[in-house]
C-alpha positions as CSV (number, residue, x, y, z in Angstrom):
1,X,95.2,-3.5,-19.1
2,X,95.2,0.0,-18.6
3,X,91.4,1.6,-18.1
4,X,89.3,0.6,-21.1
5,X,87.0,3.5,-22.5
6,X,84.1,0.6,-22.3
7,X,83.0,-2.0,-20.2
8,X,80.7,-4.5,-21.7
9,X,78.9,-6.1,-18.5
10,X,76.8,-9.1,-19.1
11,X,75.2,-11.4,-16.4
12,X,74.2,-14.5,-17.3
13,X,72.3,-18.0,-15.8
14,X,72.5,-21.1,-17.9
15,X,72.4,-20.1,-21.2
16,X,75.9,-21.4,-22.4
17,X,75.1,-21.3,-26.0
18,X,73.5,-18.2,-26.6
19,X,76.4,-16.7,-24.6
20,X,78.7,-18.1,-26.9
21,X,77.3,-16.6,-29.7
22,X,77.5,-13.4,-27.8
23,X,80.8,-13.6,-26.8
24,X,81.9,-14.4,-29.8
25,X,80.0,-11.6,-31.9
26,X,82.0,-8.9,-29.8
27,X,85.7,-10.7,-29.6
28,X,85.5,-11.5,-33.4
29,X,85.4,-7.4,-34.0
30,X,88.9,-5.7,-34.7
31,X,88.0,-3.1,-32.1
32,X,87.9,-5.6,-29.5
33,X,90.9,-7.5,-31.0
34,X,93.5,-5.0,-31.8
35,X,92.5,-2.2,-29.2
36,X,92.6,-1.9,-25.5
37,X,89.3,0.2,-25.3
38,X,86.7,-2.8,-24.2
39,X,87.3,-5.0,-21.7
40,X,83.9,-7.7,-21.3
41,X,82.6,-8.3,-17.2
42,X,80.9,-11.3,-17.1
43,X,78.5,-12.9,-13.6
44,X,77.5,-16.2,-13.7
45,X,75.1,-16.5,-11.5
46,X,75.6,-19.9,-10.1
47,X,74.8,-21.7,-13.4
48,X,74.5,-25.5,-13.6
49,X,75.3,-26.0,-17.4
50,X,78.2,-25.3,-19.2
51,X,78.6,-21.5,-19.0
52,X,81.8,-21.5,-17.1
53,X,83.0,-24.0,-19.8
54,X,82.4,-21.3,-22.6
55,X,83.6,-18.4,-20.5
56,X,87.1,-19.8,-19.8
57,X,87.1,-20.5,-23.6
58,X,87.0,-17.2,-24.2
59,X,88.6,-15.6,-21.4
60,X,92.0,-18.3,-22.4
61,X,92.2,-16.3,-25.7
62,X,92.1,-13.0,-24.2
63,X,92.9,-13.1,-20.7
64,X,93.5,-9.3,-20.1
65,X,90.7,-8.7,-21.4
66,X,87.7,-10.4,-20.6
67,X,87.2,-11.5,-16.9
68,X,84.8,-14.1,-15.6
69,X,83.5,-13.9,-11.8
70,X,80.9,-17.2,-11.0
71,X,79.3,-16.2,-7.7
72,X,79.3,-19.0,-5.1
73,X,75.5,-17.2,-3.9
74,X,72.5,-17.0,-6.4
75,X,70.5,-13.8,-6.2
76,X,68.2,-12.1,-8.9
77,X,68.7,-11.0,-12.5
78,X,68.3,-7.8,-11.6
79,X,70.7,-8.1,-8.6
80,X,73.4,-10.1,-10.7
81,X,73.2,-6.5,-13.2
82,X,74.1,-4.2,-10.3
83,X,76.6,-6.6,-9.3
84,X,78.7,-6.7,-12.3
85,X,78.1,-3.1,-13.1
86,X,80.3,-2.7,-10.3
87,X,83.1,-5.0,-11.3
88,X,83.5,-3.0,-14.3
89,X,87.0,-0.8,-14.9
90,X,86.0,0.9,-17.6
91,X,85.1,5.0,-18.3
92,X,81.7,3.7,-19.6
93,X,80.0,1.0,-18.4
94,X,77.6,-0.7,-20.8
95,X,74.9,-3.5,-19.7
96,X,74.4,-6.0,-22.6
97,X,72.3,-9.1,-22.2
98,X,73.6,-12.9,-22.4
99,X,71.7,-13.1,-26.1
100,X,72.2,-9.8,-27.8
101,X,74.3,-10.3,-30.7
102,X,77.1,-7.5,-32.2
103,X,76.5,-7.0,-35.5
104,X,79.4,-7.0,-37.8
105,X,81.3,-4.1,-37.7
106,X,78.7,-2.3,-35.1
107,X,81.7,-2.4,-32.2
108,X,84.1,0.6,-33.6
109,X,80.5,2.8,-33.8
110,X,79.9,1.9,-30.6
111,X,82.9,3.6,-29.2
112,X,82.3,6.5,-31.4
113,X,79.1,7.4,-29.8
114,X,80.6,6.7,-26.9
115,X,83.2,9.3,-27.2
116,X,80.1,11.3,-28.8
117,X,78.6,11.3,-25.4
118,X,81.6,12.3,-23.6
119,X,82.6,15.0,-25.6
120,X,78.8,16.2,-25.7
121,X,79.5,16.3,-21.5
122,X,76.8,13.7,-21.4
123,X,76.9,11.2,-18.4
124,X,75.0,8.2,-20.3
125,X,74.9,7.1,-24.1
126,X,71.7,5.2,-25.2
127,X,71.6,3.0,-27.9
128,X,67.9,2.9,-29.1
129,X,68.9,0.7,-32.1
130,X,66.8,2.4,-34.8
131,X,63.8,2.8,-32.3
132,X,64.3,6.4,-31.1
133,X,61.6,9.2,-32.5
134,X,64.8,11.9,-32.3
135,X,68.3,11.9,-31.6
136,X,71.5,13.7,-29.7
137,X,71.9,15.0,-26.6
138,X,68.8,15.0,-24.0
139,X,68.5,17.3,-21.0
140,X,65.2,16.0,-19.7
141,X,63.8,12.6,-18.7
142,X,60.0,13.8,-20.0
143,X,61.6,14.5,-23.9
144,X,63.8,11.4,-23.8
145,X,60.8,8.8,-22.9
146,X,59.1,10.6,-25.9
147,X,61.6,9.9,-28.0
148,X,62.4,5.8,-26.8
149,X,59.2,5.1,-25.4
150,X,59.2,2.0,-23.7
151,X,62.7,0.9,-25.5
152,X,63.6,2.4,-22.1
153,X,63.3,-0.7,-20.8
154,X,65.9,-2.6,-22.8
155,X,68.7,-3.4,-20.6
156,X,71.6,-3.6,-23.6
157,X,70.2,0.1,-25.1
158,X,72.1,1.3,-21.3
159,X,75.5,2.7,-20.8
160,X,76.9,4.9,-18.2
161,X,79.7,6.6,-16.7
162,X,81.2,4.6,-14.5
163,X,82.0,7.9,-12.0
164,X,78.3,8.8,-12.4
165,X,77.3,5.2,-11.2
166,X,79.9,5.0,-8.2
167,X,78.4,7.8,-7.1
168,X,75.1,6.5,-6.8
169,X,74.2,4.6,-2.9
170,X,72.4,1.1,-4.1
171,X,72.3,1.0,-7.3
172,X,69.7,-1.5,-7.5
173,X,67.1,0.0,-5.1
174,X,64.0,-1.1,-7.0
175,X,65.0,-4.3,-8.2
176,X,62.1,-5.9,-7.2
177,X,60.0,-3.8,-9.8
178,X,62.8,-5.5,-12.4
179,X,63.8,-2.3,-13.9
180,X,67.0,-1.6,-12.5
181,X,68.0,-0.1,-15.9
182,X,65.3,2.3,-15.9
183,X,65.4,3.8,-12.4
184,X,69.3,4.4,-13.3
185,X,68.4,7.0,-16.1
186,X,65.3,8.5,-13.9
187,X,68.2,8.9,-11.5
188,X,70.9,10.4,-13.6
189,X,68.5,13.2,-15.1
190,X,67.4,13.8,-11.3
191,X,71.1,14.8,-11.1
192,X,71.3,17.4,-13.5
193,X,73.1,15.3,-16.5
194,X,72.4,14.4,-19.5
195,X,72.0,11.4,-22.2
196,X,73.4,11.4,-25.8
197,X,71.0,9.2,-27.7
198,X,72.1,7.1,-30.9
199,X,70.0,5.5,-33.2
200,X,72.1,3.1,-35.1
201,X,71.1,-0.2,-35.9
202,X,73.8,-2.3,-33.4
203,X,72.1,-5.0,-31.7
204,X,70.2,-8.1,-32.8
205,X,68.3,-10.6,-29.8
206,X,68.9,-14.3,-29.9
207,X,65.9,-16.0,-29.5
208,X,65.4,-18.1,-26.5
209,X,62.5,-20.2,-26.0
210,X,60.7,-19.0,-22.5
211,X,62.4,-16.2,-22.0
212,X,61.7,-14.3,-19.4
213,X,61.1,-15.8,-16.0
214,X,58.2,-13.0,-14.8
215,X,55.0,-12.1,-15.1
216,X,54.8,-9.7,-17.8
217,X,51.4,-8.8,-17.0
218,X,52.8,-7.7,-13.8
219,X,56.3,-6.5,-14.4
220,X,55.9,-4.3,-18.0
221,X,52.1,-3.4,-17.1
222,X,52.1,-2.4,-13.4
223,X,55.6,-2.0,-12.5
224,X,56.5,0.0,-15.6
């Protein structure tokens, strides 16, 4: 495969079904079928169900383009996202959670922005799924938070350059506040770039009973 304009990176620990469901919401899509433009990155961060099961399911139908990396080491969610970022071979490199669902038809948009934000000369494409205040290209990190507010936060909104982010020395700094995501945008507008912002409706979360894993007190209170 030659470079894909997209990668779609998703970690993932024990949630086999939801990832299915997933998976299968972004391979059923012509854009991903009959195109060589997205390639799908997925960690498994040691899981003990059947995650691997479903990933070789899918990566059996489409072997050059989805790969599957099951680390032998568990570390954090936050470090498992800044490890598969950098797996990815893609222009863009898109973080997408193991239970956010495609919606029909959203995947050929999603390149379209995409190229949007590269012809724009923008280093980052954010996906506010009908949540952003204003939309198009953003110079500064002050009038972008006004427009997404604390949607900043949402890991699958995120997509980058992947020259921007191999630029960048650890990646996942402050992963101990649990915003890798968001330090990544603070850092890219630090550099001068800029951020096209879409507002389309793409993305739909798969609920999962006690999600989460943190205090949210804590992490979206003090840490944001």
């Amino acid at each position: 495969m030659l470079e894909p304009l997209l990668s779609i990176c998703i970690p993932t620990y024990n949630r086999a079904c939801y990832l299915w469901r997933t998976l299968n919401s972004i391979t059923s899509q012509k854009s991903f079928l009959f195109s060589d433009s997205i390639e799908i990155v997925i960690s498994d961060n040691c899981s003990t169900d059947a995650t691997e099961e479903v990933c070789m399911e899918f990566v059996k139908k489409y072997p050059n383009k989805i790969r599957y990396i099951k680390r032998s080491e568990f570390i954090s969610g936050d470090d498992n996202f800044a490890f598969v970022i950098k797996q990815a071979k893609g222009k863009f490199v898109k973080l997408h959670n193991d239970t956010c669902y495609v919606l029909e038809n959203s995947l050929d948009k999603i390149l379209q922005d995409v190229i949007s934000a590269e012809n724009f000369g923008c280093d980052a494409c954010f996906f506010a799924n009908s949540a952003a205040k204003s939309t198009g290209v953003f110079n500064s990190f002050d009038e972008f938070l006004k427009s997404v507010s604390f949607y900043i936060t949402w890991i699958a909104s995120h997509c980058y350059k992947k020259e921007f982010l191999d630029q960048l020395e650890d990646i996942n700094r402050y992963s101990s506040f649990k915003f890798v995501q968001v330090d990544l945008v603070g850092r890219l507008f630090e550099a001068g770039r800029k951020i096209y912002v879409s507002n389309n409706p793409y993305f739909a979360t798969i609920y999962v009973e006690n999600k989460g894993g943190y205090n949210i007190a804590e992490v979206c209170g003090y840490n944001y």
